[in-house]
N, C-alpha and C positions, 0 to 999 in steps of 0.2 A: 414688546413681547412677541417672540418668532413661534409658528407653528410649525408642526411636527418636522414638516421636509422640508425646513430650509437648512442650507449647509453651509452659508454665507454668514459667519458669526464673527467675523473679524472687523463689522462695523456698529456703528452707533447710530441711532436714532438722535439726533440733535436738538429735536425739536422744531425744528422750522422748516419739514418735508425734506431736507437734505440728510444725507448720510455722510461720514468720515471715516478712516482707516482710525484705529485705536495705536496709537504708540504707545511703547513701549514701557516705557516712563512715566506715560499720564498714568493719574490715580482712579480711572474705571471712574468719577464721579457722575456721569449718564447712566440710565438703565440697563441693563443689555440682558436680558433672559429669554432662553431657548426652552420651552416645556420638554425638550426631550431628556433636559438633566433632571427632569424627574421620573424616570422611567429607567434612569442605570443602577439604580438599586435590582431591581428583578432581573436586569439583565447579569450582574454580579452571583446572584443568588442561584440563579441557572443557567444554562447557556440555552440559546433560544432551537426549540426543535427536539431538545433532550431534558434529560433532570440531571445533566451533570453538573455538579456544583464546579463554580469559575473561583468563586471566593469563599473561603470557611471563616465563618464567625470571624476566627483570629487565630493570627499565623504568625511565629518568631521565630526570629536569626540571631544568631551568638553577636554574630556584627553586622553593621549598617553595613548599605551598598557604596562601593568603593572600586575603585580604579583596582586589577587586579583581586580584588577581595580583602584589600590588606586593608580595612577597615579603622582594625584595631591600633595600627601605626598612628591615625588618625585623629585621637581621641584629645591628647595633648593640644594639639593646636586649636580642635574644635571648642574644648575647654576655656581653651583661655579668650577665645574669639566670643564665646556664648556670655561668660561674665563680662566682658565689656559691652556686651548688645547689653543687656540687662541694667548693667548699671547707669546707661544714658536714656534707653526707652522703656524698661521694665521688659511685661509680655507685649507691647505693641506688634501687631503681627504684620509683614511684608509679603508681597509678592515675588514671584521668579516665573515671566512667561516660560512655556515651556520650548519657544524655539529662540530664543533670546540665548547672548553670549552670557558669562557668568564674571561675574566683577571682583568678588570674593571669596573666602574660605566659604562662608556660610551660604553663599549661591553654588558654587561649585554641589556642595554636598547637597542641599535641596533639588537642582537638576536631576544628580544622581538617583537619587531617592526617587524623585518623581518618574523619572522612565525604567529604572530598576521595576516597576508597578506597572505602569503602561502597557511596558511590552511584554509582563509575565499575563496579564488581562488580555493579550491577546493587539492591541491597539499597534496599526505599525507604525511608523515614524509619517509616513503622507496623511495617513488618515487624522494622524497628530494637527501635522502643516492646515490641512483644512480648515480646524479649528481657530486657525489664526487666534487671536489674544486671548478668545476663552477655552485654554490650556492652558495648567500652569500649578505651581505649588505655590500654596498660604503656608508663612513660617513663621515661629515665632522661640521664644527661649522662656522657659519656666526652670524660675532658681529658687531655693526653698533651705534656708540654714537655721541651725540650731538653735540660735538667740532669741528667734520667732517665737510666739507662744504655741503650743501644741495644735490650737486649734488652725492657726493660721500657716500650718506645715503642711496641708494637704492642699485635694482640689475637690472643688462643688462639684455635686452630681451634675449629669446637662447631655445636651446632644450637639454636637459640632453641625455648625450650619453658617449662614454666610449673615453674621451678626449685622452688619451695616443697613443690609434689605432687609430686614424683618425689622430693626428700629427704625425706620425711614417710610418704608413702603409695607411691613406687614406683610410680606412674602416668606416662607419660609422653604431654605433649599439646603439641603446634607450636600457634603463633599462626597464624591463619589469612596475613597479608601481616607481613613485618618492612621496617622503614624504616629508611633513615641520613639525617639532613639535617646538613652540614658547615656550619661557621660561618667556618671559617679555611683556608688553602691549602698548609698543613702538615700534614705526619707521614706515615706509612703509609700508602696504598690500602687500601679496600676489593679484599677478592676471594671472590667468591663460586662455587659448583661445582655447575651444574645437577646431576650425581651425584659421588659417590653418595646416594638417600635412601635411608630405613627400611623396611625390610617393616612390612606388619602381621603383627600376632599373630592367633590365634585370636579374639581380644575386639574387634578393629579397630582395637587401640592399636599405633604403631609400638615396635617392636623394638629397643633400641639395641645389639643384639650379630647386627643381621642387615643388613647395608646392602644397598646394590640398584644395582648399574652400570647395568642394564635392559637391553633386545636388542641395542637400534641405536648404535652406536656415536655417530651425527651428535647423539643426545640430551647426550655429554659434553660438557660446555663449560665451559672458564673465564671469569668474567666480571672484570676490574678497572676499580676505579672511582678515580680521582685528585679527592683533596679541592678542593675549591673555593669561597669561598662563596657559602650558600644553594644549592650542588647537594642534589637532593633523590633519594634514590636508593630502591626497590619493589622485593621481592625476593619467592616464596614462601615460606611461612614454613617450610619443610619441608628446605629447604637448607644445605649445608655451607657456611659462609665464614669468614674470620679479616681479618684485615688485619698482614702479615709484614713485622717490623721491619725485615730484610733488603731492602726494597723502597721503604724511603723514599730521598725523593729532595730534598727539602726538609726539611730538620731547623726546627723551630722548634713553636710551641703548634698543637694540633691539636685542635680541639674538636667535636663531633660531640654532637647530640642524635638519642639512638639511640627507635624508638617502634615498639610492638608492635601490631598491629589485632585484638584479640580480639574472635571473633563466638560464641556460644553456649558464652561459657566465661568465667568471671572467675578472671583467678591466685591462687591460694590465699596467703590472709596477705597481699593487696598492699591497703596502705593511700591513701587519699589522702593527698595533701602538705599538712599545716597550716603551714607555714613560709611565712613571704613571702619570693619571690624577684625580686620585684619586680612592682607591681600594674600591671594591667591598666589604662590609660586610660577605654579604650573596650570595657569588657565586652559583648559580645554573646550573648543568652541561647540562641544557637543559630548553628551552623555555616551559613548559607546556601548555594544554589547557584552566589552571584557568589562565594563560596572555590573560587580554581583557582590550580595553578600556572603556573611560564614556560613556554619552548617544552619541550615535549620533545625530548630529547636524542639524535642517532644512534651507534648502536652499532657503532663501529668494527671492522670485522675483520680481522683479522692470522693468515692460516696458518701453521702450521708447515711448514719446509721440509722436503724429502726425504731432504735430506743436513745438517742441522745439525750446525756449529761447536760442540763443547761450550763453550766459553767465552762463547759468545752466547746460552747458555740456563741459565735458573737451576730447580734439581731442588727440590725442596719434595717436604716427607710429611708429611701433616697426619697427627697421632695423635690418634684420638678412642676411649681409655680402653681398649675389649677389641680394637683392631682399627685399622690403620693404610692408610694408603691413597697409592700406592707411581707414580711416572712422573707425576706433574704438571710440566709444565714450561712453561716462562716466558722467552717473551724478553726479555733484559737491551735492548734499544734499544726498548721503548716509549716514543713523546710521553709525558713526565709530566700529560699533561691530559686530559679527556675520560673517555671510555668505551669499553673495548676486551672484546672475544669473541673467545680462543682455545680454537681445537677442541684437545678431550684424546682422541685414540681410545687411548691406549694405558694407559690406568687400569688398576689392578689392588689387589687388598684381601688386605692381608698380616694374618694372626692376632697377636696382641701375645703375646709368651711372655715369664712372668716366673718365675724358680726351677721350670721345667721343666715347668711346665702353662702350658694356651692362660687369661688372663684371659676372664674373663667374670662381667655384674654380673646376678644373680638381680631378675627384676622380678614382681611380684604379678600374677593375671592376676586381671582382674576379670569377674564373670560378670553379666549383665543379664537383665529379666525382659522376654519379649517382649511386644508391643504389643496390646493388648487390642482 
């Protein structure tokens, strides 16, 4: 566990007072956390010294980021690369350091994606190098067809975080940005919930048994996103979403290349992908600056009315484990396209009670040594 000012994150604690470089290739199964990656959610949210927001809620591009912006040429091959990831590993999710070469379709495109993000946050290419191994995208392929039963066509509520440490060690850490890039114009929406987030804890790791509505009510928002392809969707990583089978509109394969942008953190246990899923043509040993997306996308807005029709609005409760979260609602007559922001002011965080006590899941706290 690194305190605040160290900068040397491209080693490992072994256990035995020595230290090692991390390769490339090993699967992160050492420790390695920097408490500073718990502190770029705020820095996301503002830029430090001003209130200008660095990152909004959630931001979309018609197309993923791509070598000249021709994204959408794209989609075919990432396609067909995506169902053969799927059909040997499921969603098992891979690594792509972020100064590493790229092996595949699917590393090629995860690079991209990953400094497309980086260096729109501001992050330059050394400050990357620094970071040595903890930088890097988490990726993984979420495929979803019609034969499935309804229920099993969507995705669970939840917060993206680095799954392996929080089962392991009870740590819990957000990726700094989470991605969806859609390949097909089926299945379920995205939806995402500016709140509620997490508190921190006393250690500055967030809390999952303490969520956070915050003051102002105009901060609630729903955001839905309708598959399309090569839409490429930005979210912070610190937010609630699912995509609710009750909401699809288009039944048929729905495939989604989902990618995490980890900055001063590598996921515990995540390996790189030795598997070919289909090679790269034209490997390029680094992301350039001509990787940009299509246009970005506007964010639709849709009020809620004063006097709604219950039949014209769909009630949703996401349940996340000790604690449920209650008056999300949904207009039933959204355009199935695009991107849409409705305001939630009337959220509320109900306790989960099971056999007569409130759930709640005990997390380690960890303690740091301060900065010399």
């Amino acid at each position: 566990l690194r305190s605040p000012g160290t900068e040397s994150l491209a080693i490992m604690n072994t256990g035995h007072g020595q230290f090692q470089e991390l390769g490339e290739d090993t699967d992160g199964s050492d420790v390695e956390l920097d408490c500073g990656v718990w502190r770029l959610q705020a820095l996301l949210a503002r830029r430090q010294g001003s209130r200008k927001c660095v990152m909004p809620p959630l931001m979309a591009w018609k197309t993923f980021p791509a070598a000249g912006g021709r994204g959408i040429s794209k989609v075919g091959e990432l396609k067909a690369a995506a169902r053969k990831m799927a059909a040997k590993v499921g969603n098992s999710p891979f690594w792509m350091p972020a100064n590493a070469k790229p092996r595949s379709t699917l590393e090629q495109w995860a690079l991209d994606v990953f400094w497309f993000h980086a260096r729109r946050l501001g992050w330059r290419e050394k400050s990357v190098q620094r970071l040595g191994r903890a930088a890097g995208a988490e990726f993984w392929v979420q495929r979803r067809v019609r034969s499935q039963p309804i229920g099993k066509r969507g995705v669970g509520w939840h917060f993206d975080k680095d799954e392996n440490l929080l089962d392991d060690c009870e740590l819990f850490v957000h990726p700094a940005i989470a991605t969806a890039t859609y390949l097909t114009a089926k299945g379920a929406p995205l939806v995402v919930l500016s709140r509620p987030t997490l508190r921190e804890g006393p250690d500055g790791a967030p809390d999952s048994d303490a969520p956070h509505l915050g003051s102002a009510q105009s901060e609630r928002v729903a955001y839905i996103a309708f598959p399309s392809p090569a839409l490429h969707v930005a979210f912070r990583g610190n937010q609630l979403h699912g995509a609710p089978s009750d909401m699809e509109v288009h039944s048929g394969e729905r495939i989604a290349l989902l990618l995490n942008v980890w900055l001063r953190h590598r996921p515990y246990c995540m390996p790189r992908c030795n598997i070919d899923f289909g090679h790269c043509a034209r490997i390029r040993s680094q992301s350039g600056p001509g990787v940009r997306p299509g246009a970005r996308m506007q964010v639709h807005m849709r009020r809620r009315q004063t006097k709604p029709v219950p039949q014209d609005l769909m009630y949703l409760t996401p349940d996340v484990g000790s604690w449920a979260l209650e008056d999300v609602w949904l207009p039933r007559g959204l355009p199935p396209v695009g991107v849409w922001q409705v305001p939630q002011a009337f959220l509320k965080i109900a306790p989960r009670v099971r056999g007569g006590a409130v759930c709640s899941r005990k997390r380690k706290r960890a303690t740091f040594a301060k900065s010399k």
